[in-house]
VOMAR-512979 format. One line per field, with one value per residue: x, y, z of N, C-alpha, C in turn. Coordinates in steps of 0.2 Angstrom, whole numbers, padded with zeros to 4 digits. Example, Ala and Ser with C-alpha at 12.3 -4.5 7.8 and 13.67 -1.06 7.14 Angstrom:
n.x = (0066, 0064)
n.y = (-0028, -0011)
n.z = (0039, 0035)
ca.x = (0062, 0068)
ca.y = (-0022, -0005)
ca.z = (0039, 0036)
c.x = (0066, 0064)
c.y = (-0016, 0000)
c.z = (0039, 0039)
//
This chain:
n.x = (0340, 0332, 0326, 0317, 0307, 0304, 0303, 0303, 0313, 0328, 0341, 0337, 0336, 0352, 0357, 0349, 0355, 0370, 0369, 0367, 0378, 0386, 0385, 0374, 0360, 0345, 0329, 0314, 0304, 0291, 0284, 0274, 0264, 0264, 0264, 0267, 0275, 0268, 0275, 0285, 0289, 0290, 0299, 0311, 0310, 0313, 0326, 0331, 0326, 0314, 0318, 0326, 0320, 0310, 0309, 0312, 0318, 0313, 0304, 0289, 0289, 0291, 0280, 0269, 0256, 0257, 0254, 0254, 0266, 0270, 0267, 0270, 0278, 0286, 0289, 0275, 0267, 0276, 0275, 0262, 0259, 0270, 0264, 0254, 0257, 0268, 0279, 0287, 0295, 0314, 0324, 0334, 0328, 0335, 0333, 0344, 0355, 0359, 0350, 0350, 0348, 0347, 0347, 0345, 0357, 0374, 0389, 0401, 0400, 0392, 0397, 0408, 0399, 0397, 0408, 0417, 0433, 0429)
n.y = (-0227, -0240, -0245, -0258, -0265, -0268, -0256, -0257, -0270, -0275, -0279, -0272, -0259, -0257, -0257, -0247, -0238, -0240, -0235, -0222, -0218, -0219, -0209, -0213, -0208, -0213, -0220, -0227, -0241, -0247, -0261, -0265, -0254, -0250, -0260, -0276, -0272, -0279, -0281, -0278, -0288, -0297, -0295, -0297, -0310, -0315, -0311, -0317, -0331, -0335, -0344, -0336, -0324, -0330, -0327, -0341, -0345, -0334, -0330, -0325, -0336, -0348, -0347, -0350, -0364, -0381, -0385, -0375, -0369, -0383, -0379, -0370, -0369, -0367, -0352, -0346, -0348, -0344, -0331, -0327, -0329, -0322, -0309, -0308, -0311, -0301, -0299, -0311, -0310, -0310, -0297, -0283, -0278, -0274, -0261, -0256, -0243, -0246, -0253, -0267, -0279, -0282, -0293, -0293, -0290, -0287, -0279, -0278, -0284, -0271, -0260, -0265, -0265, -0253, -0249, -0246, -0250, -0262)
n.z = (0229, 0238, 0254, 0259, 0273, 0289, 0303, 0315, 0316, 0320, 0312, 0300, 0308, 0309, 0296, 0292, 0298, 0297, 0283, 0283, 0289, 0281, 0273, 0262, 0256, 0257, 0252, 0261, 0264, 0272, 0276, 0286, 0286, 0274, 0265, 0253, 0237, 0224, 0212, 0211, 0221, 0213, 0205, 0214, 0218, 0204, 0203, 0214, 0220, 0228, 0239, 0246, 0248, 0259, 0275, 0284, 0297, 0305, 0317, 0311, 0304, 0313, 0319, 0310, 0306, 0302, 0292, 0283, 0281, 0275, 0260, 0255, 0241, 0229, 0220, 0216, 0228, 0237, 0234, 0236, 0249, 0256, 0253, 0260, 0274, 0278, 0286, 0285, 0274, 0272, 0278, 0276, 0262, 0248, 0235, 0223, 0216, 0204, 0197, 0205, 0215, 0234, 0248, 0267, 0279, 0275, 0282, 0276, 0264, 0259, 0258, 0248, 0237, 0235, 0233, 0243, 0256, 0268)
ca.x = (0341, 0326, 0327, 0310, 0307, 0299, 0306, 0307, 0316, 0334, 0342, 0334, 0338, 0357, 0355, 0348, 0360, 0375, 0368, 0367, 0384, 0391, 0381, 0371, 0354, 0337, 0322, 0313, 0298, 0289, 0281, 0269, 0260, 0261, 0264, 0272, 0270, 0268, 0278, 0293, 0290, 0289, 0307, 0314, 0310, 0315, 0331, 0336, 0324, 0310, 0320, 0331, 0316, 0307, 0313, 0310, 0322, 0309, 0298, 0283, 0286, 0287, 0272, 0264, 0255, 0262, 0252, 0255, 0275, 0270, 0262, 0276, 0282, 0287, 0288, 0269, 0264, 0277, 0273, 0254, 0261, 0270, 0259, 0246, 0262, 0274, 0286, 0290, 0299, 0319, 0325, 0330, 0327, 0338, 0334, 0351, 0355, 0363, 0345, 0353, 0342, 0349, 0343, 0351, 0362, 0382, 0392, 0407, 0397, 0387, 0405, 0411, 0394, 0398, 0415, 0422, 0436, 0426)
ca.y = (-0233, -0240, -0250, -0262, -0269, -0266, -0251, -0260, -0275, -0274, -0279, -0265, -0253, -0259, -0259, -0240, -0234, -0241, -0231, -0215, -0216, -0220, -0203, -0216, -0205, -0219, -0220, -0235, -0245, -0248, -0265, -0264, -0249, -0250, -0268, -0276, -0270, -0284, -0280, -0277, -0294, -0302, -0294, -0300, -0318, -0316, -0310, -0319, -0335, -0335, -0345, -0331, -0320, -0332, -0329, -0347, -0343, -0331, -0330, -0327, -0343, -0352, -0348, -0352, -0371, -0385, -0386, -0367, -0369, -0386, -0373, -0363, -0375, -0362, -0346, -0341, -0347, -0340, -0323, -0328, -0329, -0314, -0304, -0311, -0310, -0296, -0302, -0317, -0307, -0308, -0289, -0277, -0280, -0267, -0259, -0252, -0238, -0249, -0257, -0273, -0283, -0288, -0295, -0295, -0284, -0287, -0270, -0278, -0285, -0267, -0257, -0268, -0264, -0245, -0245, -0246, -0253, -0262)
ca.z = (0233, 0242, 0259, 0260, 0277, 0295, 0307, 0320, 0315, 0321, 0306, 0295, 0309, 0308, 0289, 0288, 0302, 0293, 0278, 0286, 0294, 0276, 0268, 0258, 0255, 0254, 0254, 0265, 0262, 0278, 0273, 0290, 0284, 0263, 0261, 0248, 0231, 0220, 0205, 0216, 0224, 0208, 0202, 0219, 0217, 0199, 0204, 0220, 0222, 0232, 0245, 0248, 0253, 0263, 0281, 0285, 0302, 0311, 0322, 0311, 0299, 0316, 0322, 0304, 0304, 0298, 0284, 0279, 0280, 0267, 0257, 0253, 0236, 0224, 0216, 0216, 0236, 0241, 0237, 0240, 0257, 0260, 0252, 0265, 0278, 0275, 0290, 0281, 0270, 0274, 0278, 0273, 0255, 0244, 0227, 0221, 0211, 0197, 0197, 0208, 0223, 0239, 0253, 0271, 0277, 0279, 0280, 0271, 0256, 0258, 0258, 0244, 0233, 0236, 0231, 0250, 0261, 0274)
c.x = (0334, 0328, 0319, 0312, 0301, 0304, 0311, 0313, 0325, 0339, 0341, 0336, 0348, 0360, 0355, 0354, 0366, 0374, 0369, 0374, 0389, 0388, 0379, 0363, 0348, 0332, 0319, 0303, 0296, 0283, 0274, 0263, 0259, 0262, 0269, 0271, 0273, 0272, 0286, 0294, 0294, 0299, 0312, 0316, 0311, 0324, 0335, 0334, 0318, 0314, 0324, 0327, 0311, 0311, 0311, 0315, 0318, 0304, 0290, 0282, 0286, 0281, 0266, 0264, 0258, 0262, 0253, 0261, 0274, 0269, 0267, 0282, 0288, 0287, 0280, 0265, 0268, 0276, 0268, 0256, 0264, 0267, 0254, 0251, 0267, 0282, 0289, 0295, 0308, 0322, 0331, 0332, 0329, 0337, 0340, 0350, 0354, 0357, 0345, 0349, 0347, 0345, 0346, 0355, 0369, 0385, 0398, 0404, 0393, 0394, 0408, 0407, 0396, 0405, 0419, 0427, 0431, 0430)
c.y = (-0233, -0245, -0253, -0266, -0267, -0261, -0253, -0268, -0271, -0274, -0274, -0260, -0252, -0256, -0249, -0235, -0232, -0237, -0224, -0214, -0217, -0215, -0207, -0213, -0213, -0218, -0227, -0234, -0248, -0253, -0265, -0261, -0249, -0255, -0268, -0277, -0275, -0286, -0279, -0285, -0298, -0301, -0297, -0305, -0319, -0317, -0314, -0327, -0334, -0338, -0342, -0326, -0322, -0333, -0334, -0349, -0340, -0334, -0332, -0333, -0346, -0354, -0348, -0361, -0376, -0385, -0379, -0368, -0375, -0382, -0373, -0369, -0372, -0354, -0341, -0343, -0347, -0334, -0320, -0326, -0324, -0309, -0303, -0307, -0307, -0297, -0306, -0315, -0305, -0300, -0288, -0281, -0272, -0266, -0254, -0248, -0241, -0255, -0265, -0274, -0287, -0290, -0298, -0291, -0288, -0281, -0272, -0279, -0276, -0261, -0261, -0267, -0259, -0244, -0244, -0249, -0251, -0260)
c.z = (0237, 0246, 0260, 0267, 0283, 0301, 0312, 0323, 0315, 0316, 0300, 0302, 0309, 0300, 0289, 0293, 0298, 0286, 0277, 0285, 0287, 0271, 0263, 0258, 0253, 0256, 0258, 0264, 0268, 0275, 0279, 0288, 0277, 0261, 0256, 0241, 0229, 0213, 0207, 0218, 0220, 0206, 0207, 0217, 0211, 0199, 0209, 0222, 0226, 0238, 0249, 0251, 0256, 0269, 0283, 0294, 0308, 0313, 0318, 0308, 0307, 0318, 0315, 0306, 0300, 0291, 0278, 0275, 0273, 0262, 0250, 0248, 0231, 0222, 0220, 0225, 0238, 0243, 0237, 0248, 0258, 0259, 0259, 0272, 0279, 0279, 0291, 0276, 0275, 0274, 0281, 0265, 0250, 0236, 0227, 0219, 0204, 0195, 0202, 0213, 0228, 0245, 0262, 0274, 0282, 0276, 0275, 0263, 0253, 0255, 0249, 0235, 0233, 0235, 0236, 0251, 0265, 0280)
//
């Protein structure tokens, strides 16, 4: 399992805590420092939509220009743009064991993917 996101974002510490605390072993992808690998992005937005990983609620899409946010039409500038902007990207972003992508973290859907009672 890999957790993609930023350390200090709340959500992703939320996210790995609750992992912890459920003896869930992973690895994390610190998009600040290693960025976002491109091949991973692609299977993301394959998988989930580009609109599902454009945080378009934060802080940094706010403070993007008007004409940037226009920008962002499709598939290929969106992930023009995160690549440029990595904490555009919604977090945490999970690669499963069972190959699967999600994005977000709720402990009941996370408990319910793992075979739990929330």
């Amino acid at each position: 399992m890999i957790v993609y996101g930023i350390p200090n974002c709340d959500t992703v510490k939320k996210a790995r805590l609750w992992l912890a605390s459920h003896g869930q072993a992973h690895a994390f992808h610190d998009f600040k420092k290693l960025g976002v690998p491109p091949e991973h992005l692609t299977r993301w937005i394959a998988a989930l939509g580009w609109e599902k990983i454009v945080n378009r609620q934060g802080t940094t899409w706010r403070k993007l220009d008007a004409s940037a946010q226009a920008g962002v039409q499709d598939a290929a500038s969106a992930s023009a743009l995160v690549q440029a902007q990595p904490s555009l990207i919604k977090r945490p972003v999970v690669e499963w064991p069972d190959g699967s992508i999600s994005v977000g973290f709720q402990a009941d859907a996370w408990a319910a993917r793992l075979g739990e009672s929330a």
